[in-house]
Backbone atoms as SQL, in Angstrom:
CREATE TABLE atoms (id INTEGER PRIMARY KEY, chain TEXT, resi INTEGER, resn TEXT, atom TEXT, x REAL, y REAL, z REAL);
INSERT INTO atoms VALUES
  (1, 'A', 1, 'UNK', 'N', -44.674, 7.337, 8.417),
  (2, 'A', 1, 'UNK', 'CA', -43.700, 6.274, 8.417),
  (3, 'A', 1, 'UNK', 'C', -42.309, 6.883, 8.283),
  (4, 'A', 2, 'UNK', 'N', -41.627, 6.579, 9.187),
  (5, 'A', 2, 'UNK', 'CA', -39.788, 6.796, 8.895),
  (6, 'A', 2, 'UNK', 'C', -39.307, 6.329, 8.121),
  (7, 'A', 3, 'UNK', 'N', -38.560, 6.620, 7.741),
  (8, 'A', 3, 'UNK', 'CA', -37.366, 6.125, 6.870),
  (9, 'A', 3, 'UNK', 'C', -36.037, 6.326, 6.965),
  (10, 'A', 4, 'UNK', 'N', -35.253, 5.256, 7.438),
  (11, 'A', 4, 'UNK', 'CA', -34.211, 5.099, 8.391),
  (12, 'A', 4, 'UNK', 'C', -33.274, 5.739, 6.793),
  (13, 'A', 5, 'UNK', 'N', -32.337, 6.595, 6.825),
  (14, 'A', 5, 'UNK', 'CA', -31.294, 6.955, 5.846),
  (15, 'A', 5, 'UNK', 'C', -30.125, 6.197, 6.408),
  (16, 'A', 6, 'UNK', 'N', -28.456, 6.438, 5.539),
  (17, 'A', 6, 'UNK', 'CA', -27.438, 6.294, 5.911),
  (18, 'A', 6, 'UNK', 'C', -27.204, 7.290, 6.777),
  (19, 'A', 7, 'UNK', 'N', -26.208, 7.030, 7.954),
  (20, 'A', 7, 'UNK', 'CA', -25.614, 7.220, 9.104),
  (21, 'A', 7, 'UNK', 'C', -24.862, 8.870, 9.089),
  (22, 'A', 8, 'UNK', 'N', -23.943, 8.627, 7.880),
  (23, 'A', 8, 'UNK', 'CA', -23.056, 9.830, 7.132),
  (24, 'A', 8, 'UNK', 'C', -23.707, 11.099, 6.877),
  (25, 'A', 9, 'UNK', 'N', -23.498, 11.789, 6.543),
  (26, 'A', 9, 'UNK', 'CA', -23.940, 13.342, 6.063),
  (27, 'A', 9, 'UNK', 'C', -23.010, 13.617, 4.143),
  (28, 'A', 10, 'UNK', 'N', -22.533, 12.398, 4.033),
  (29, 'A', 10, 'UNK', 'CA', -21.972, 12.710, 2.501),
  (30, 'A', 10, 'UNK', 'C', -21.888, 11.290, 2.438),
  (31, 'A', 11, 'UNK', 'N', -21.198, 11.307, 1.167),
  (32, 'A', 11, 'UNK', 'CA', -20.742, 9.687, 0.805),
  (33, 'A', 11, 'UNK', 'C', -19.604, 9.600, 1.326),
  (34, 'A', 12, 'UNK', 'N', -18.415, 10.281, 1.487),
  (35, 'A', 12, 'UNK', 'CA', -17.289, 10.044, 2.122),
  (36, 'A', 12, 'UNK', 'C', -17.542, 9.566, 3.710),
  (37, 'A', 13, 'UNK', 'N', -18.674, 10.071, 3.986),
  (38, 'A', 13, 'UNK', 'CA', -18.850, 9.928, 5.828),
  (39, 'A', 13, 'UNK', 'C', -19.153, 8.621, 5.522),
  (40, 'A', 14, 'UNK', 'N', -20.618, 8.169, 4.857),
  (41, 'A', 14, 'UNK', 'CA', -20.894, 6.878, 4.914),
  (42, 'A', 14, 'UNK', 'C', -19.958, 5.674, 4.299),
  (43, 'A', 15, 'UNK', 'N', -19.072, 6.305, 3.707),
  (44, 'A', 15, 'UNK', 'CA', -17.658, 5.366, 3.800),
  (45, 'A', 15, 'UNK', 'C', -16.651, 5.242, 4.688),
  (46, 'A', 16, 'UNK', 'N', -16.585, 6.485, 5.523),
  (47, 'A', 16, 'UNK', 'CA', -16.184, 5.923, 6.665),
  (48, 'A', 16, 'UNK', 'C', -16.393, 5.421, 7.924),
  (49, 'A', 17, 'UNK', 'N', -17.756, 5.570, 8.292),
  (50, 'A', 17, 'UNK', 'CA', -18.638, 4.487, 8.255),
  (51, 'A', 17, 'UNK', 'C', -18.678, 2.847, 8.787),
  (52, 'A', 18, 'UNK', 'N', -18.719, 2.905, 6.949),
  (53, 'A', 18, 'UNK', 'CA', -18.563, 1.395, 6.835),
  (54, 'A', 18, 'UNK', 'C', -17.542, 1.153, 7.138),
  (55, 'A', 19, 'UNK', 'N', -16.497, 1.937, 6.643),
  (56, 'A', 19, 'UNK', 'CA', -15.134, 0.628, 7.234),
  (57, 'A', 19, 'UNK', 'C', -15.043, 0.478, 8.533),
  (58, 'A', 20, 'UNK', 'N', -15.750, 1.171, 9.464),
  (59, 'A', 20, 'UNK', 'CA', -15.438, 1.639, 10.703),
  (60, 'A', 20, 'UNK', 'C', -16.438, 0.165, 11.478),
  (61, 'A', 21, 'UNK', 'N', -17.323, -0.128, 10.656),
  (62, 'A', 21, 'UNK', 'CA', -18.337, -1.249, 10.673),
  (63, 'A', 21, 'UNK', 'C', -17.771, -2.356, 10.280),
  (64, 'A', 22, 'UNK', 'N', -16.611, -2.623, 9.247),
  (65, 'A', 22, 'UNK', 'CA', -16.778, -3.935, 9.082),
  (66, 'A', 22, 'UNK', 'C', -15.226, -4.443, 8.866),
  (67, 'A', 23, 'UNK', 'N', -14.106, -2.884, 9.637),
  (68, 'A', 23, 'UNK', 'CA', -12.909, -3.037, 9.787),
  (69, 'A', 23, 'UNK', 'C', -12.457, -2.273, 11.101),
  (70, 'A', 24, 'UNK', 'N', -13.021, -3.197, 12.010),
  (71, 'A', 24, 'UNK', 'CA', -12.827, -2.013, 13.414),
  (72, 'A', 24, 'UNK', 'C', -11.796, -2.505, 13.672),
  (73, 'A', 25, 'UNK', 'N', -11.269, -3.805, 13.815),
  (74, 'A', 25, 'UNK', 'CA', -10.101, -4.400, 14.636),
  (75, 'A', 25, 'UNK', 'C', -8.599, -4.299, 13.850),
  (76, 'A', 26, 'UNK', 'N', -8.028, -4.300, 14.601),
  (77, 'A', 26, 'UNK', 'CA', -6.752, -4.079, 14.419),
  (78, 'A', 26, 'UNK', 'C', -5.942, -5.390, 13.815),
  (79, 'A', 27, 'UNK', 'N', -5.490, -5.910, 12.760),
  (80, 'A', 27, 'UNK', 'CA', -5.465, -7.254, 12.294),
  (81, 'A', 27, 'UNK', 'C', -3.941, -7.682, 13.410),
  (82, 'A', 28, 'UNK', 'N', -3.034, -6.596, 13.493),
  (83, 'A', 28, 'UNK', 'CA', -1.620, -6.576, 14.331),
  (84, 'A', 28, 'UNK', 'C', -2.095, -7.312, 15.774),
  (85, 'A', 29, 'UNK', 'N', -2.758, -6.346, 16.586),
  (86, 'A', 29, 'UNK', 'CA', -2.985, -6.709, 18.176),
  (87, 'A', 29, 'UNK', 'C', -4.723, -6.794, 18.367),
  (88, 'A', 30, 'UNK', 'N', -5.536, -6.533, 17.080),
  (89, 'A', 30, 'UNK', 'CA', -6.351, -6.687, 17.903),
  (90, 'A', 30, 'UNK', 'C', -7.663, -5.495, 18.570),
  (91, 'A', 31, 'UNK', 'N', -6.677, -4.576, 18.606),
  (92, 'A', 31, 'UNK', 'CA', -7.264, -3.773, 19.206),
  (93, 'A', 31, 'UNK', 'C', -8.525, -2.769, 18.920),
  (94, 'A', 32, 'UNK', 'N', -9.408, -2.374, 18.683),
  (95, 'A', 32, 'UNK', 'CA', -10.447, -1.398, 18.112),
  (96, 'A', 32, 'UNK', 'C', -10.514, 0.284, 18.522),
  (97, 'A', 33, 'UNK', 'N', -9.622, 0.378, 18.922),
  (98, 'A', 33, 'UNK', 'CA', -9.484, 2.038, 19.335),
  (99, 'A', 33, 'UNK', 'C', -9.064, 2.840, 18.459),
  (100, 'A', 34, 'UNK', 'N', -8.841, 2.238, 16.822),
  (101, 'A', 34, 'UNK', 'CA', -8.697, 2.960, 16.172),
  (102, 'A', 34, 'UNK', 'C', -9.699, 3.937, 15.324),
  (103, 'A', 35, 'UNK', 'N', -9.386, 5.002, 14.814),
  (104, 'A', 35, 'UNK', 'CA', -10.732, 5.229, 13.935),
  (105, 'A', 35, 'UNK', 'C', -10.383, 5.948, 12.669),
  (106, 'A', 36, 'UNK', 'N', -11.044, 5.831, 11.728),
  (107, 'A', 36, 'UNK', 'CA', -10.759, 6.042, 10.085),
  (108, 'A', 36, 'UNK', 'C', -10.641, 7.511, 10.204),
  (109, 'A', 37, 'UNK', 'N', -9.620, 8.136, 8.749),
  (110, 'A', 37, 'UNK', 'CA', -9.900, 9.503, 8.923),
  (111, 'A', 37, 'UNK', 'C', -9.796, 9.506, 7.238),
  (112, 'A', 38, 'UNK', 'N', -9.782, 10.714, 7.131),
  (113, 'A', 38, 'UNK', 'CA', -9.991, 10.643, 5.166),
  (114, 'A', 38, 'UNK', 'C', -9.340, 11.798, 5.190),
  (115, 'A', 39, 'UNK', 'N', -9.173, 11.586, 3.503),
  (116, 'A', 39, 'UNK', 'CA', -8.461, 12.961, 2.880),
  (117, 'A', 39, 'UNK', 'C', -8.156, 12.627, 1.511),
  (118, 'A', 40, 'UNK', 'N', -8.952, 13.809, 0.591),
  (119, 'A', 40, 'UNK', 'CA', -8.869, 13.497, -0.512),
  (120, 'A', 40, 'UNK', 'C', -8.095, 14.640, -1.454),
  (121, 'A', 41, 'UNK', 'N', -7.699, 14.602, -2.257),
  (122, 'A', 41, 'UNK', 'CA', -7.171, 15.727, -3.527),
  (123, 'A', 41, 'UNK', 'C', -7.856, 15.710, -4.387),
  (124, 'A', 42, 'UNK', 'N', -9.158, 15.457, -4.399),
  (125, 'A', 42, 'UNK', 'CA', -10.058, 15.306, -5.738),
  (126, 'A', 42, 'UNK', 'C', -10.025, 14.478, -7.274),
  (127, 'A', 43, 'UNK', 'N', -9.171, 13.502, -6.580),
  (128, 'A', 43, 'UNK', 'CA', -8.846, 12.837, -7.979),
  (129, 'A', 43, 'UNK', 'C', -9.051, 11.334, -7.004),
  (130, 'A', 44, 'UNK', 'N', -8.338, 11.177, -5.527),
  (131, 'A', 44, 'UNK', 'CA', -8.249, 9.940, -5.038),
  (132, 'A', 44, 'UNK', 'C', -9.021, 10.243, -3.326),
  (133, 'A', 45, 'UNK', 'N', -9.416, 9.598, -3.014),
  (134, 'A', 45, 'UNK', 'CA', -9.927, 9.664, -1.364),
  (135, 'A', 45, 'UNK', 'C', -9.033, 8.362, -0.730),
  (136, 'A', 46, 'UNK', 'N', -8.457, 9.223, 0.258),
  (137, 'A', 46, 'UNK', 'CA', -7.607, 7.783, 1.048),
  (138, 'A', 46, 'UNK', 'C', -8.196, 7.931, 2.409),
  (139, 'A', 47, 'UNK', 'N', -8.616, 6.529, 3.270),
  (140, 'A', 47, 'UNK', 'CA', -8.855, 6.137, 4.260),
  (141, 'A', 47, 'UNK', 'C', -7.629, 6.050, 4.964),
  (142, 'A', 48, 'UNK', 'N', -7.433, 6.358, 6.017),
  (143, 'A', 48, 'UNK', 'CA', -6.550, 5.589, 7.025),
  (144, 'A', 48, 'UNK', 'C', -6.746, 5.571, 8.242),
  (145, 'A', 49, 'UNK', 'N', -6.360, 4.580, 9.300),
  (146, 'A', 49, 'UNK', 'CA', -6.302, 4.884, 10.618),
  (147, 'A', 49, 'UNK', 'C', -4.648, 4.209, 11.126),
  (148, 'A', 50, 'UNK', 'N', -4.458, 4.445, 12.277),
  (149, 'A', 50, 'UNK', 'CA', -3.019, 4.091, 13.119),
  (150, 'A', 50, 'UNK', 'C', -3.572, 3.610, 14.602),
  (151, 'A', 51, 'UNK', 'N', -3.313, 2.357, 14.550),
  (152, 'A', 51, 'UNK', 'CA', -3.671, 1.802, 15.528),
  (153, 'A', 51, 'UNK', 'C', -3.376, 2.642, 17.244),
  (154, 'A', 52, 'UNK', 'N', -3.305, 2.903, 18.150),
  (155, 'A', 52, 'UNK', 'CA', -3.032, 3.593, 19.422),
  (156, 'A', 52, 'UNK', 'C', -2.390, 2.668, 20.328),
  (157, 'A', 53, 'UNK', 'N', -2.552, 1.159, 20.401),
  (158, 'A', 53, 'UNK', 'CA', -1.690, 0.137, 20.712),
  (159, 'A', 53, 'UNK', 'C', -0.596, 0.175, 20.328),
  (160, 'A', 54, 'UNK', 'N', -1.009, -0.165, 18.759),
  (161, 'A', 54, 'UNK', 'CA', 0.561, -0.970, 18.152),
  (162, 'A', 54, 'UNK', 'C', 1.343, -0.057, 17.171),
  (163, 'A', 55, 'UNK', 'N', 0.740, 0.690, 16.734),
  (164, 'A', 55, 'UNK', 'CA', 0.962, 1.973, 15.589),
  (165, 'A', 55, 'UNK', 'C', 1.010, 1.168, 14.340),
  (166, 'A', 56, 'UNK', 'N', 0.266, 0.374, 14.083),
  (167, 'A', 56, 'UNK', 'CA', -0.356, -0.294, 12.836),
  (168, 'A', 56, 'UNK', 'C', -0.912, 0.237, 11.816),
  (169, 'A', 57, 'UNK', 'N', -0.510, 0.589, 10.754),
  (170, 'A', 57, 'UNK', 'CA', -1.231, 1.438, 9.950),
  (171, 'A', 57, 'UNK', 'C', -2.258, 0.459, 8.631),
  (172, 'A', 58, 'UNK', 'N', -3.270, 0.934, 8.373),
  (173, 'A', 58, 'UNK', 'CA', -4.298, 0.366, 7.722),
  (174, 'A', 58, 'UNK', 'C', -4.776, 1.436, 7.130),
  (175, 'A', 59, 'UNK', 'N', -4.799, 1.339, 5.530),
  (176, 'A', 59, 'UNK', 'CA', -5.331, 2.306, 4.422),
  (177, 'A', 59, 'UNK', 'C', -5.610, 1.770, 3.438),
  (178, 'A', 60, 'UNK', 'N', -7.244, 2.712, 2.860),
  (179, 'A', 60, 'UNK', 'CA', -7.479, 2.405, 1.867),
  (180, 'A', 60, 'UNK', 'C', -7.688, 3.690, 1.082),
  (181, 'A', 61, 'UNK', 'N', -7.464, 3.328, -0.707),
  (182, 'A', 61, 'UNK', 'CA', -7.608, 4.402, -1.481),
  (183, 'A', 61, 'UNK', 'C', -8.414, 3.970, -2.541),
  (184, 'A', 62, 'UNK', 'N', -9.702, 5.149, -2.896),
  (185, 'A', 62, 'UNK', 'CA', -10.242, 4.688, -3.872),
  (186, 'A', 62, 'UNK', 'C', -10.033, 6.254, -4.994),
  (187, 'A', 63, 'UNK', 'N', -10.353, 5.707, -5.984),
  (188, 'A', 63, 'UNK', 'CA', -9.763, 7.048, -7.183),
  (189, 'A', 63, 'UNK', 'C', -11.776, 7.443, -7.776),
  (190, 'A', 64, 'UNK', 'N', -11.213, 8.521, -8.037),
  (191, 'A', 64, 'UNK', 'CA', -12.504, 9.078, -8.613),
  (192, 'A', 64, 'UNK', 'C', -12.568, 9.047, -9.973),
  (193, 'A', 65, 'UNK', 'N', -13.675, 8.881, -10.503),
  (194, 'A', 65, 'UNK', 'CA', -13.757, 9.349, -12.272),
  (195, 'A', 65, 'UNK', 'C', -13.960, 10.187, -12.542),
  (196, 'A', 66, 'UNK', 'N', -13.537, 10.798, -13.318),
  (197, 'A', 66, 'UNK', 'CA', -13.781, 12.329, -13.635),
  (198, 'A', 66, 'UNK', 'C', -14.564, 12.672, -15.075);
């Protein structure tokens, strides 16, 4: 029997991912050609993408516990 895993290869992948799943569109024009990128300093991980239409920027940041 298989067993289907998450998509990602870390937790950061399967977070980007999801947003990529359930924040594809562009809220400005619309558009979905954007795609998430990450980058963290070990204290915070920030999401972002820039739209290729409209240059819309959309980010998210989550903080780590240490």
């Amino acid at each position: 029997m298989a067993v289907q895993g998450p998509t990602g290869t870390t937790a950061l992948d399967r977070m980007r991912d999801r947003l990529t799943r359930t924040e594809s569109r562009c809220p400005e024009c619309g558009s979905d050609a954007a795609e998430w990128t990450c980058r963290t300093d070990g204290g915070r991980v920030r999401y972002e993408r820039t739209c290729p239409s409209c240059g819309a920027v959309a980010s998210r940041t989550l903080r780590l516990r240490r």
